[in-house]
C-alpha positions, 0 to 999 in steps of 0.5 A, a space after each residue: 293238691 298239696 303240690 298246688 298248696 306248697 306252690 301257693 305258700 311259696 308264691 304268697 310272700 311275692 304277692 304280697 310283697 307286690 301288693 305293698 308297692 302301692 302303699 309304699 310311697 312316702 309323702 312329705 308335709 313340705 309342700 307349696 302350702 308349707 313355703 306360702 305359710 312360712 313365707 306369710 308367718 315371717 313377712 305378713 305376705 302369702 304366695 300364691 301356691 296354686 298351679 297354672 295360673 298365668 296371672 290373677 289378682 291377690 284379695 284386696 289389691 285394686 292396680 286402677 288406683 295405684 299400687 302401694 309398697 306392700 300391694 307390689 309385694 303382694 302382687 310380685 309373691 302371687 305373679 312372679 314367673 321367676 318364683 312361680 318357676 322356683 316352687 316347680 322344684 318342689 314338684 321334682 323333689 316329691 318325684 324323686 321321694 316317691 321313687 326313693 319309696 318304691 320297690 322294685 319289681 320282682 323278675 320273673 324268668 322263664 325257660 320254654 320247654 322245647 325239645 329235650 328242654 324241660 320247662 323252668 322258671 326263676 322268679 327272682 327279687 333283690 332284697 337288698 332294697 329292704 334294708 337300703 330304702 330307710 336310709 334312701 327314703 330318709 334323704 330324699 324326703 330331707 330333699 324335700 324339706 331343703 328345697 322347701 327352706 330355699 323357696 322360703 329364702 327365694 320368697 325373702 328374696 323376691 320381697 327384698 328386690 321388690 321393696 328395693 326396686 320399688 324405692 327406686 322407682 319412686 326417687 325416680 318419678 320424684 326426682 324426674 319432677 324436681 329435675 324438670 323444675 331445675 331444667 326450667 329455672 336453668 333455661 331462665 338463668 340462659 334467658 337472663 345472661 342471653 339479655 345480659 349479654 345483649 346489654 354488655 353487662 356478661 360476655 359472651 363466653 359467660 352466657 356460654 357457660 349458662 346456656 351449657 348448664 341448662 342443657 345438661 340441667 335437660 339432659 339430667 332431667 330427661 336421663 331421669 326420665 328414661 330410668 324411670 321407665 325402666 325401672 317401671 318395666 322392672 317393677 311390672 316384671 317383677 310383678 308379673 303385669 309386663 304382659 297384662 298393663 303397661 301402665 303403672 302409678 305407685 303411691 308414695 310409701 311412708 317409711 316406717 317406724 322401726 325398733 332396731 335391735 343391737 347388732 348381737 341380738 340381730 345376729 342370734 335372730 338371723 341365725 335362728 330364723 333365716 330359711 338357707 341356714 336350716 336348709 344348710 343345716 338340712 344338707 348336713 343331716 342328708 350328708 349323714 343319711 347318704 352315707 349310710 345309704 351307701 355303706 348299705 350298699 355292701 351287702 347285695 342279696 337277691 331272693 330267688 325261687 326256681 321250679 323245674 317242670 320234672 325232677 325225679 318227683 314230677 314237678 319241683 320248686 325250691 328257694 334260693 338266695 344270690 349274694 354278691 361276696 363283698 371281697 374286691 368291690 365294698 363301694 369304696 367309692 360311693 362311700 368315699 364320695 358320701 364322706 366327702 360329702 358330709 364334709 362339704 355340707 358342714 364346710 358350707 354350712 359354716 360359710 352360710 353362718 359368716 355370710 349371714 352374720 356378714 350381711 346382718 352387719 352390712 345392712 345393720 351399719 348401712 340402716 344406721 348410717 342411712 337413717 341419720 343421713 336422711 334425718 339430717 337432710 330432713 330435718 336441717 338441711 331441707 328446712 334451712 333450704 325452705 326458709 331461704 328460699 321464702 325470704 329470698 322470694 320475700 326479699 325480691 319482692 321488696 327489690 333487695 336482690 335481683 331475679 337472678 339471686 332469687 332463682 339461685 335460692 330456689 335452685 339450692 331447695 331443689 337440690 336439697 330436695 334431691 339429696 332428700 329422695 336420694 337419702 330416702 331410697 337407700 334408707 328403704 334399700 338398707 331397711 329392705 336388706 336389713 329385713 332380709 338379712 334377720 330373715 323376716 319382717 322387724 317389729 314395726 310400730 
């Protein structure tokens, strides 16, 4: 009985040590619910964080009436295939954390005793996990988090391509009516120099000139048709709707007021808030506990405990211990490899800081300089082209000028009105990066 009881105080700690496995998985608070909190937390939007579904419906966005600016948003952060692919890293990342956590099993050997041969058995476990876990542990649950930030960004990202892909739509389906009221005035000049010229008044090389204007007048008309289709099936992509309804009605959207901020302030913003630049700053700190990991790894110690069937006392057992002498081999390279790693993450997390500040001043100028272009179409050039294109018309009824004037008056305001959607989409598009680039939504008013 004290043979058996020796046997049981040597086996205990092994068996406790297996029973540990179980409640040694690390858990991480960088999950799905995470990125849908701080996606919403900075653009107003939530994703949809839930797995397997293929296609549904946000709360509150009906798509039979059309859909707005913000329901595409809505509906792009809740279906898209692309994001709904992204957030499955996550699921990798907590993999790869919960076998960063788990320790190995012990390795039990045994010598049968057949023969002369005695019976043995070694029961063997590597210690060196137990002062390399903290350091492997730590990296990967700062992996966690790193990929966390970046689906925070891919979010930031998907809205930005939304908003872009939704002005665009929009100035197409405006711009395809106005080109087709222009290709209709141009077939009248044709009508007009074809009636001219059957009354001498043109030659024939002039109505020439007319009737290839109305054509091109067409085919501008009917080009912009066809980029608006495709653009249509950007957007029902985008949104994850190509599969489920082919057709599609957007509502213009009104553009916001804005209070921008000075280009400094945007900056500071930008580099406190932008999800890359945390995750940057993330693959720095990974850097550090990677290179502990691996000078860890120098010391390699393996406990073992080994037992004879007989000895010169019957049955024997005792411990023992197997280190590998770090005289040739002290993972030169595994540490060399971690420095240098360590210096790339820093390199690159000050080129992610000059990108940042790079694209804050790009959309920063951008916004600027679209928002004047539009306020002086808006607010001088279309008017001009209202109010002469109304005493053109009035002008011509009194009989001062010919049809052919009148028309040049009315061909003037469409092309007005096209500068005008044309303006409009890029103040959207640089509104849309310039919201990216500071890492969220500005304040509106």
């Amino acid at each position: 009985m004290p043979r058996i009881r020796s046997i049981y105080s040597l086996l205990l700690p092994w068996a406790i040590i297996v029973m540990m496995i179980p409640g040694c998985i690390p858990r991480s608070a960088f999950n799905e619910e995470y990125v849908s909190g701080r996606v919403q937390e900075r653009s107003g939007y939530k994703i949809n964080s839930l797995p397997g579904e293929s296609y549904s419906l946000p709360t509150g966005v009906v798509i039979e009436d059309g859909i707005t600016m913000d329901e595409a948003i809505m509906l792009s952060l809740w279906n898209n295939p692309r994001f709904k692919a992204d957030l499955s890293a996550l699921g990798f990342a907590r993999a790869d954390l919960i076998d960063a956590g788990m320790l190995p099993n012990p390795v039990f050997s045994f010598l049968f005793p057949l023969g002369p041969k005695q019976m043995e058995f070694t029961l063997s476990y590597y210690a060196g996990v137990l002062w390399q876990r903290p350091s492997r542990v730590s990296a990967a649950k700062l992996n966690v988090e790193k990929i966390a930030e970046n689906l925070v960004s891919n979010g930031l990202v998907t809205i930005r391509d939304v908003m872009i892909n939704y002005a665009e739509l929009e100035k197409l389906a405006e711009q395809a009516g106005i080109l087709k009221e222009a290709s209709e005035i141009s077939n009248e000049f044709a009508f007009i120099a074809a009636s001219r010229r059957e009354a001498g008044d043109i030659s024939e090389l002039e109505e020439t000139a007319f009737q290839l204007d109305a054509s091109q007048a067409k085919e501008a008309y009917l080009n912009a048709v066809k980029l608006k289709e495709l653009q249509k099936t950007l957007l029902l992509t985008n949104i994850g709707l190509i599969t489920e309804n082919s057709e599609l009605y957007i509502t213009p959207e009104p553009l916001p007021a804005v209070n921008i901020s000075e280009f400094d302030t945007l900056v500071k913003r930008a580099l406190a808030f932008r999800p890359d630049i945390r995750a940057a700053e993330i693959e720095v700190e990974m850097a550090g506990k990677k290179l502990g990991w691996e000078q860890s790894k120098i010391l390699n110690l393996t406990a073992m405990l080994d037992a004879n069937a007989q000895g010169s006392q019957g049955f024997e057992m005792g411990p023992g211990v197997a280190l590998e002498l770090p005289i040739f081999n002290t993972n030169q390279g595994g540490r060399s490899r971690a420095r240098t790693g360590m210096i790339l993450a820093a390199d690159n997390y000050i080129m992610i800081q000059q990108q940042v500040t790079g694209e804050v001043r790009d959309a920063w100028y951008t916004y600027i300089a679209s928002k004047e272009t539009y306020q002086m179409i808006s607010e001088h050039i279309i008017p001009a082209a209202e109010v002469a294109a109304v005493s053109g018309e009035s002008v011509f009824n009194s009989g001062e000028i010919s049809y052919l004037e009148y028309l040049n008056f009315r061909s003037q305001l469409l092309n007005a009105k096209l500068r005008l959607s044309a303006a409009r989409k890029e103040l959207w598009r640089s509104l849309a990066k310039l919201y990216y680039a500071v890492g969220g939504k500005l304040n509106l008013q």
